[in-house]
Backbone as a printed PyTorch tensor [residue, N CA C, xyz], in Angstrom:
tensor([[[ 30.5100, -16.8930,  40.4440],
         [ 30.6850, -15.5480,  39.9450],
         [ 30.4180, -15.5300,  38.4410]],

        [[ 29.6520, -14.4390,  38.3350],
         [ 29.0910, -14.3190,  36.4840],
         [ 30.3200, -13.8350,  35.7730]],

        [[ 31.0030, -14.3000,  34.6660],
         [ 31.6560, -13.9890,  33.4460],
         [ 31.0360, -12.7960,  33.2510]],

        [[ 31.7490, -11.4670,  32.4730],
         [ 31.0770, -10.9240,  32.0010],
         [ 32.3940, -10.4230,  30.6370]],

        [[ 31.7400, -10.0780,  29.6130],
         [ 32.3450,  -9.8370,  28.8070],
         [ 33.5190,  -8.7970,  28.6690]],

        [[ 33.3580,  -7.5210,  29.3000],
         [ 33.6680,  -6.8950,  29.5390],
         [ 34.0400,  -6.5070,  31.2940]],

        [[ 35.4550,  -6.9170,  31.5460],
         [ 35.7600,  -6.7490,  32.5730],
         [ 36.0480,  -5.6920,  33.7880]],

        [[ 36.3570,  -4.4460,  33.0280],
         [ 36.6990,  -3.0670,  33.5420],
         [ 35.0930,  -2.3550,  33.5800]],

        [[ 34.2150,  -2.6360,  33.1570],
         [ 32.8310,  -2.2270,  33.1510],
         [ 31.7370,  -3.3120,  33.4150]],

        [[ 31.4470,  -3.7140,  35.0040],
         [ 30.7810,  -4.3200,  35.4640],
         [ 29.1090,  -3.7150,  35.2920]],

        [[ 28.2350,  -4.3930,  35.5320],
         [ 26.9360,  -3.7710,  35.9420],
         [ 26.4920,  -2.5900,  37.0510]],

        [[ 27.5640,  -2.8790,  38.0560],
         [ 27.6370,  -1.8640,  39.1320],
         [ 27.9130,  -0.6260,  38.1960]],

        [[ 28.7550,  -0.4300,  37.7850],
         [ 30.3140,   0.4440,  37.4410],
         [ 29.2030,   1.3840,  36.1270]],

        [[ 28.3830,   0.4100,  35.5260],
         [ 27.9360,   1.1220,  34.8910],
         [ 26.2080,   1.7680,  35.2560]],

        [[ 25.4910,   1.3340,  35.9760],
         [ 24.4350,   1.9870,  36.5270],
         [ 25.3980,   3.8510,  36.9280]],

        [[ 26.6060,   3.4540,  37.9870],
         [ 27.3180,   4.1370,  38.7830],
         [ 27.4580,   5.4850,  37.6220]],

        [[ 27.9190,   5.0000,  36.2650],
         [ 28.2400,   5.9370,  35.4660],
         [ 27.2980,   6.7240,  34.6790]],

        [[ 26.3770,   5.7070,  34.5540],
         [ 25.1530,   6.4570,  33.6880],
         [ 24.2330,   7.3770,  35.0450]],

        [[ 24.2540,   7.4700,  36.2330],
         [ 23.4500,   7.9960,  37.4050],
         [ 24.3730,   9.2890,  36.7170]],

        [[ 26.0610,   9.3000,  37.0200],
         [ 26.7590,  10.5900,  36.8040],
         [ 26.2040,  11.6230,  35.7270]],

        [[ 26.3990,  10.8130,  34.2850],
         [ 26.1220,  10.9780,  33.2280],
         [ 24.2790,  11.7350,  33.4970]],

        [[ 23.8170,  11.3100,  33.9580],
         [ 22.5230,  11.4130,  33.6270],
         [ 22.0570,  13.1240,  34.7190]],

        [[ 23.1310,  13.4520,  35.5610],
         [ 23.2330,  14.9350,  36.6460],
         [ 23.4100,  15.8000,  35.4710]],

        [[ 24.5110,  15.5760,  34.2890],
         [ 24.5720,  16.9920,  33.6440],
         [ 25.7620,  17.8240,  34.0430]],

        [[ 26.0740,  16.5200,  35.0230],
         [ 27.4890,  17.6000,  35.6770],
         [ 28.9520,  17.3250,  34.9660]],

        [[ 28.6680,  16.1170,  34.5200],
         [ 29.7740,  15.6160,  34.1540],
         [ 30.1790,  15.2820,  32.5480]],

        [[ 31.0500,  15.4070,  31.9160],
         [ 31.0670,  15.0500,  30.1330],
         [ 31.1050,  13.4380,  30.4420]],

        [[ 31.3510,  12.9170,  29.0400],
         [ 31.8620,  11.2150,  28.8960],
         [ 33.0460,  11.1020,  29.1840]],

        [[ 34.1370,  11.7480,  28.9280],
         [ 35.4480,  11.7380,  29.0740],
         [ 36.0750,  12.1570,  30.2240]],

        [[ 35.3510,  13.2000,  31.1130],
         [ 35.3330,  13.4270,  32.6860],
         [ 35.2700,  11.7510,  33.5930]],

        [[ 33.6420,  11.5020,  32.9890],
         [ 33.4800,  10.1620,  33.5720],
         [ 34.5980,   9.3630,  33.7250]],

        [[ 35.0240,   8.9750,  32.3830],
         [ 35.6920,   7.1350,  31.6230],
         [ 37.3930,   7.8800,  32.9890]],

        [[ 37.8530,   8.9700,  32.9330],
         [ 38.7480,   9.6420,  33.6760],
         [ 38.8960,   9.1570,  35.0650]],

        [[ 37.0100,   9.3360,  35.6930],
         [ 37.4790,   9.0900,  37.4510],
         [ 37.3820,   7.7090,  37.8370]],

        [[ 36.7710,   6.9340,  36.1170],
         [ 36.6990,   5.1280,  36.7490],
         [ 37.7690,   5.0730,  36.0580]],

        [[ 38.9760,   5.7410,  36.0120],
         [ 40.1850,   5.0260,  35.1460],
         [ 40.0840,   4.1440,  33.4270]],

        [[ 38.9970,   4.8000,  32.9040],
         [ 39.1350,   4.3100,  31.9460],
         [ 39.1370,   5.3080,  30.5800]],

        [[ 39.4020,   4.7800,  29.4320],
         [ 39.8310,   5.3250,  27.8320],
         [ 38.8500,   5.8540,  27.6740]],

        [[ 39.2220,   7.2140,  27.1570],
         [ 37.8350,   8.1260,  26.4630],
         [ 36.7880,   7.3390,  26.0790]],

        [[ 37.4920,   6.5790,  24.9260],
         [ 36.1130,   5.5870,  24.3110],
         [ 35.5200,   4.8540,  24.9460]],

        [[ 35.9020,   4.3400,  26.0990],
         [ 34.9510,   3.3510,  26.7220],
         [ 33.8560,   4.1350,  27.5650]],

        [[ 33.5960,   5.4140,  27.7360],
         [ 33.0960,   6.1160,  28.0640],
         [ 32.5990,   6.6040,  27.3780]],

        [[ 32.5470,   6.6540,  25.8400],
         [ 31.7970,   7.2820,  24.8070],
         [ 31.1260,   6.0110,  24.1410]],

        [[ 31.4900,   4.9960,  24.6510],
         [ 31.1300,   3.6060,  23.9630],
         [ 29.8350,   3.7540,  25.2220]],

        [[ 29.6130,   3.6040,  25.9430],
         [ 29.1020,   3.2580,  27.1680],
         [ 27.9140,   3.9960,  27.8390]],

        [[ 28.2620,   5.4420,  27.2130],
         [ 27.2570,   6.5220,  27.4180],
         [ 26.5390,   7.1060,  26.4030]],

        [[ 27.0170,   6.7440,  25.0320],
         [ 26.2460,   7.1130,  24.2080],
         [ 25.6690,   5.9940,  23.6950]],

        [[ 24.3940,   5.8860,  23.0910],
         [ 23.4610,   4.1130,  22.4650],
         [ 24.3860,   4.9180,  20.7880]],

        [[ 24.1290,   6.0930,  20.4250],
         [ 24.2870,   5.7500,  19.1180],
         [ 26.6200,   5.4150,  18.5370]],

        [[ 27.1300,   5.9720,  19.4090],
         [ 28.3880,   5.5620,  19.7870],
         [ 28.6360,   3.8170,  19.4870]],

        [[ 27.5380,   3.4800,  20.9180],
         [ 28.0520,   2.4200,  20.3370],
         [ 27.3120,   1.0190,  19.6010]],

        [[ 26.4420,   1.6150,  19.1070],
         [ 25.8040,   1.0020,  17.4510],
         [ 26.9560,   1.0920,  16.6350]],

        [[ 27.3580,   2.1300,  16.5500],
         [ 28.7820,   2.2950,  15.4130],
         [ 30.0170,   1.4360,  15.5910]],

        [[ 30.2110,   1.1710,  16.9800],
         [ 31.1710,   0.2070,  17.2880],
         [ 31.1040,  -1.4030,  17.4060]],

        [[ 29.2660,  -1.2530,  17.3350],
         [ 29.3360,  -2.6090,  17.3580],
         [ 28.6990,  -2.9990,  15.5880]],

        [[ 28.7090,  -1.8940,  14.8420],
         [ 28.3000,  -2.1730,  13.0770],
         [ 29.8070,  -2.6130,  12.5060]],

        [[ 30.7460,  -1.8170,  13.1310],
         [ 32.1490,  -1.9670,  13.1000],
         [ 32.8510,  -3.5410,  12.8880]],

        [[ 32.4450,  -3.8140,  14.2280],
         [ 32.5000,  -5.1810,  14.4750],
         [ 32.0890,  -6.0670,  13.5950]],

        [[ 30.4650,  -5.9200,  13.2170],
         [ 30.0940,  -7.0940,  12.3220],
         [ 30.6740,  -6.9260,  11.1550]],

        [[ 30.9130,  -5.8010,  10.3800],
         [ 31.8110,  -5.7660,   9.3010],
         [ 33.0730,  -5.9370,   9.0680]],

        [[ 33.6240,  -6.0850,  10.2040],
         [ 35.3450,  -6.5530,  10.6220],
         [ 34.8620,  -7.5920,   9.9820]],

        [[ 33.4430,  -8.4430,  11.0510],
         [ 33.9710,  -9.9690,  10.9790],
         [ 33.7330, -10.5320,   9.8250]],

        [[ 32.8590, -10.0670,   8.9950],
         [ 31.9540, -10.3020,   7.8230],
         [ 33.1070, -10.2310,   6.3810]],

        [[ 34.0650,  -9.2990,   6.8530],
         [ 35.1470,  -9.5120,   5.7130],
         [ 36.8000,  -9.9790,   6.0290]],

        [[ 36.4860,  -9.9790,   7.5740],
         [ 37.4690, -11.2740,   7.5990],
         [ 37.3770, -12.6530,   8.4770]],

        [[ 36.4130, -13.6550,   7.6870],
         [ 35.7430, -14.7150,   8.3970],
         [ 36.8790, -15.5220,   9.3260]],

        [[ 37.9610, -15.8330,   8.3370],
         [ 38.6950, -16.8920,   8.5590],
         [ 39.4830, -16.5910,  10.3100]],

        [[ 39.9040, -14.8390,   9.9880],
         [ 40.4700, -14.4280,  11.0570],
         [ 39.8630, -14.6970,  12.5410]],

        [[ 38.3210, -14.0630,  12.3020],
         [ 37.6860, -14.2700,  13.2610],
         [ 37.3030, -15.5040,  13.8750]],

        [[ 37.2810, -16.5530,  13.1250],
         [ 37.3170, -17.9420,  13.4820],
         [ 38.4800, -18.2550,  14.1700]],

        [[ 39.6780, -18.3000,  13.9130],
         [ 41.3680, -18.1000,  14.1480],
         [ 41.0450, -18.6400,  15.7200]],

        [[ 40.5570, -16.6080,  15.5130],
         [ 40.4880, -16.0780,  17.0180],
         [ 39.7470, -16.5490,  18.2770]],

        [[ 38.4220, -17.0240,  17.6550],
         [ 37.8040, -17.5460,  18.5660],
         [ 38.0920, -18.8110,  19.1290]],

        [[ 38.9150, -19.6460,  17.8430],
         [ 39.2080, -21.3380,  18.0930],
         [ 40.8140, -21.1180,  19.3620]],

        [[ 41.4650, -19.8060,  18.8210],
         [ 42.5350, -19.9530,  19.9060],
         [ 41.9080, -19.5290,  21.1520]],

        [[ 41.4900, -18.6420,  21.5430],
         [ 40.8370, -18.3600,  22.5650],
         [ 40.4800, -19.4780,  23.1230]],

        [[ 39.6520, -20.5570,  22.8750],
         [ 38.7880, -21.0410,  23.4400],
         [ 39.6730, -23.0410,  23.5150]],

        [[ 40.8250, -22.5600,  22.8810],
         [ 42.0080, -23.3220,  23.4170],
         [ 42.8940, -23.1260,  24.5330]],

        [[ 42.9010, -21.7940,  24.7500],
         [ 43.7480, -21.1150,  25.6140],
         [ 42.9670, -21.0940,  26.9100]],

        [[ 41.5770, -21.4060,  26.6720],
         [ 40.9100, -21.0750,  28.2550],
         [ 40.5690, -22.1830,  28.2180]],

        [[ 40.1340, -23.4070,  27.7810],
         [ 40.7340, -25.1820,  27.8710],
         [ 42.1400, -25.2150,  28.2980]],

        [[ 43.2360, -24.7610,  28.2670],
         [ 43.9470, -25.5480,  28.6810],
         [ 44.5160, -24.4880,  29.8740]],

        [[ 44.2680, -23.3020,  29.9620],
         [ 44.1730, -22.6130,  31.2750],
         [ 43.4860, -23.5250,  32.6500]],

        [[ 42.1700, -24.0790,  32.2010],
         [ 41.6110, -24.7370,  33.4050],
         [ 41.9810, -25.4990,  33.9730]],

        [[ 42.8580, -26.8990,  32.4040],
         [ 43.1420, -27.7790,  32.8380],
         [ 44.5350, -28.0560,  33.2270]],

        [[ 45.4970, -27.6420,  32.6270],
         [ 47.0430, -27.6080,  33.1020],
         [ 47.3880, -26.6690,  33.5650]],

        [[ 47.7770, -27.1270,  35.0390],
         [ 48.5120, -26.3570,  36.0570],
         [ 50.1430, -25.4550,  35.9620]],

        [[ 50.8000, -25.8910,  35.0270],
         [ 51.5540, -25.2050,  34.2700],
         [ 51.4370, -24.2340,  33.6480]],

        [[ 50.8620, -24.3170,  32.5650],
         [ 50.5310, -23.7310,  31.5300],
         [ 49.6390, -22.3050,  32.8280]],

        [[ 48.9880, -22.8620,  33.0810],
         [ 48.2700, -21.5640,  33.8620],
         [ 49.2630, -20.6840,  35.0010]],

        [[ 50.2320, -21.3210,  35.5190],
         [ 51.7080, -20.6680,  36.0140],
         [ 52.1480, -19.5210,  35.1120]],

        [[ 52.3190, -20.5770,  33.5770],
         [ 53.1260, -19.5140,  33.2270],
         [ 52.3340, -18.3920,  32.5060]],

        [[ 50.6630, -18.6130,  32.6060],
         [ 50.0650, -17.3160,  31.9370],
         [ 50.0270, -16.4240,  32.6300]],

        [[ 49.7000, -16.6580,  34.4530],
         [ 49.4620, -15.7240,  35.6830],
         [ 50.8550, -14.7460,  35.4740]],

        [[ 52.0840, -15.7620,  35.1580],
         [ 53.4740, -14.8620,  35.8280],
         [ 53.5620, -13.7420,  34.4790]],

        [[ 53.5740, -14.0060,  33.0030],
         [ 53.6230, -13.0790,  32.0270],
         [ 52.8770, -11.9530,  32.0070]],

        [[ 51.5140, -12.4420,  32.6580],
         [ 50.3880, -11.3070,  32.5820],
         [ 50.5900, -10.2590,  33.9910]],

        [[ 51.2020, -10.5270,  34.8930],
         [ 52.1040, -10.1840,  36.2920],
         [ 53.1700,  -9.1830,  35.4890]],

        [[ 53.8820,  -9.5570,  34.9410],
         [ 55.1980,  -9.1100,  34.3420],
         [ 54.3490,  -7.5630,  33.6610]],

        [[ 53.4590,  -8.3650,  32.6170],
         [ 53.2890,  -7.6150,  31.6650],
         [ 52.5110,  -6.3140,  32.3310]],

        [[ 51.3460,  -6.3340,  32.7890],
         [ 50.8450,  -5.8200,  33.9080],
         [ 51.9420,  -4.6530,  34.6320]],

        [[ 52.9060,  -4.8670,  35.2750],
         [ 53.9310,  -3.9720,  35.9030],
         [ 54.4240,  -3.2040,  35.4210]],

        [[ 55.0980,  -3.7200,  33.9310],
         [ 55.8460,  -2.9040,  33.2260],
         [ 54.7580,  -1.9270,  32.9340]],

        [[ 53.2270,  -1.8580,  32.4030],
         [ 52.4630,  -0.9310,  32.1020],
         [ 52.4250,   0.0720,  33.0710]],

        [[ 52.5420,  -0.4360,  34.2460],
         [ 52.4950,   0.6150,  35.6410],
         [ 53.3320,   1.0120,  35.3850]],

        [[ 54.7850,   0.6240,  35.8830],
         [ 56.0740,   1.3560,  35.4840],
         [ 55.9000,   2.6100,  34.5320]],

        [[ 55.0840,   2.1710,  33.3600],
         [ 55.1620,   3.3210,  32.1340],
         [ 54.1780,   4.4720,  32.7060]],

        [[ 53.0380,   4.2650,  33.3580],
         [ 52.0420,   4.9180,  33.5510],
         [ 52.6870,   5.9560,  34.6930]],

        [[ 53.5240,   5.4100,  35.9110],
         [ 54.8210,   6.1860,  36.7390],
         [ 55.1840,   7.4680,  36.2520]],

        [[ 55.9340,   6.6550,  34.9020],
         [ 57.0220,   7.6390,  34.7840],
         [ 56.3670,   8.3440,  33.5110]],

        [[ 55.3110,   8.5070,  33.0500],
         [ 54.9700,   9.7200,  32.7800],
         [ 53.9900,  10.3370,  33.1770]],

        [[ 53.6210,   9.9400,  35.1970],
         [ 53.2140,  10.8900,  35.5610],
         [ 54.2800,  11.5380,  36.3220]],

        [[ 55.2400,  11.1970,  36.3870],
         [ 56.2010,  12.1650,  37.2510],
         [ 56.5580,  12.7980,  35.9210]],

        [[ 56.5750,  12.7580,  34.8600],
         [ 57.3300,  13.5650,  33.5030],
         [ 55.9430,  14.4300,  33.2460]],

        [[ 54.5470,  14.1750,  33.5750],
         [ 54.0510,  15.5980,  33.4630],
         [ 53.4600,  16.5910,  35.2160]],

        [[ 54.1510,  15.5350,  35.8560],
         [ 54.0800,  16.4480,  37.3090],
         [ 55.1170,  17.6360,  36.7420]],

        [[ 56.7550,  17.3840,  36.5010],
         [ 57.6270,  18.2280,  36.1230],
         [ 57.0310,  19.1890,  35.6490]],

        [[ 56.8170,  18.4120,  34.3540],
         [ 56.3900,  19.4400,  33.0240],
         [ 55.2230,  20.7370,  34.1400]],

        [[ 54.5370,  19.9810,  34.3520],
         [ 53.7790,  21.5500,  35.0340],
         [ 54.1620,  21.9560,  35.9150]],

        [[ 54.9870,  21.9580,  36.6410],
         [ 55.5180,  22.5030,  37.4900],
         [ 56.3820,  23.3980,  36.9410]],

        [[ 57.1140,  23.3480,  35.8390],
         [ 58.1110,  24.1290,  35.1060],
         [ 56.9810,  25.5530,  34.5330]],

        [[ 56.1360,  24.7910,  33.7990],
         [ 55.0420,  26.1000,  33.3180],
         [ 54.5030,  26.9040,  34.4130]],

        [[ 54.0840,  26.3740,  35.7840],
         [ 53.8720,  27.0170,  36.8590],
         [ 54.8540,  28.0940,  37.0210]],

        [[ 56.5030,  27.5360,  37.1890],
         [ 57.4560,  28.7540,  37.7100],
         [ 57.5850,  29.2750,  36.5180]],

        [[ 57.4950,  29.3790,  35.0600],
         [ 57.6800,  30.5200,  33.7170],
         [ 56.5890,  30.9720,  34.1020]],

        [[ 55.5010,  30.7910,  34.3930],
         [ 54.1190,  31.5940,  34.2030],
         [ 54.1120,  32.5760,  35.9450]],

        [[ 54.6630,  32.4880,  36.5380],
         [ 55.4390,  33.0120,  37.8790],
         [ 56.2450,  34.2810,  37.5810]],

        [[ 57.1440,  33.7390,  36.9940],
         [ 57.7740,  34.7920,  36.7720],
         [ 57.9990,  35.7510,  35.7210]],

        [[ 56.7430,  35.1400,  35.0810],
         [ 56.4420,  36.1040,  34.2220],
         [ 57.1360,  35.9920,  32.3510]],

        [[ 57.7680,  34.5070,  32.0180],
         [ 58.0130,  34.1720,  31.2060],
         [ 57.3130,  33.8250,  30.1320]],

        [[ 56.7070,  34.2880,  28.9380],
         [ 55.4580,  33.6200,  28.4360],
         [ 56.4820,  32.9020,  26.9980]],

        [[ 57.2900,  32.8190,  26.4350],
         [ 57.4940,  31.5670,  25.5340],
         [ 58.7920,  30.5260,  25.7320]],

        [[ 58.6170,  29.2440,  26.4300],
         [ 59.4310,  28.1380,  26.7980],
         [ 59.1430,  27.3610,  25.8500]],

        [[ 60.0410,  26.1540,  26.1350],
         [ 60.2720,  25.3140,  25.6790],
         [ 58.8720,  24.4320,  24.9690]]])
């Protein structure tokens, strides 16, 4: 299986998006919406000049902070050395990223039941004819 840099935006995923993109029916932010993803990665993705800017961004991050970016790459590339090789260590990255992972769901839950409410409340003021709430 190919690595790819970007995990949430495969080659499929993105032919899939630019076909949408390319009907006229749909905005960028409609799109990045029905594949579950962040405005920007949909404005990164569908526009070339978008993301020239994000990737000029980048080289000037790295260009004025060398040391950081080195940091980053040397831990990284420690962390996926010793992911391969110790069976531990890779236990305890699966179970944190498990953990961590859930709790995001959890959050993503409970504020869609906090704006199911919420519109449902504007539904019955706008019902009965209430126009300034909360």
């Amino acid at each position: 299986m190919k690595r790819y840099k970007y995990r949430k935006v495969t080659p499929e995923l993105l032919a899939e998006m630019k076909e949408l993109y390319a009907t006229g029916n749909y905005t960028q932010t409609g799109i990045a919406k029905m594949f579950g993803l962040p405005q920007s990665s949909g404005n990164y993705w569908l526009n070339p000049k978008s993301r020239e800017k994000a990737k000029a961004r980048g080289r000037e991050y790295a260009r004025n902070n060398p040391k950081k970016c080195e940091y980053n790459e040397a831990r990284r590339d420690y962390q996926r050395e010793r992911y391969q090789n110790d069976e531990e260590f890779r236990k305890r990255m699966i179970k944190h990223v498990t953990r961590y992972n859930n709790s995001i769901i959890e959050k993503k839950r409970e504020y869609g039941r906090q704006y199911y409410h919420r519109n449902k409340f504007v539904k019955l003021m706008n019902e009965l004819g209430i126009k300034r709430y909360i």
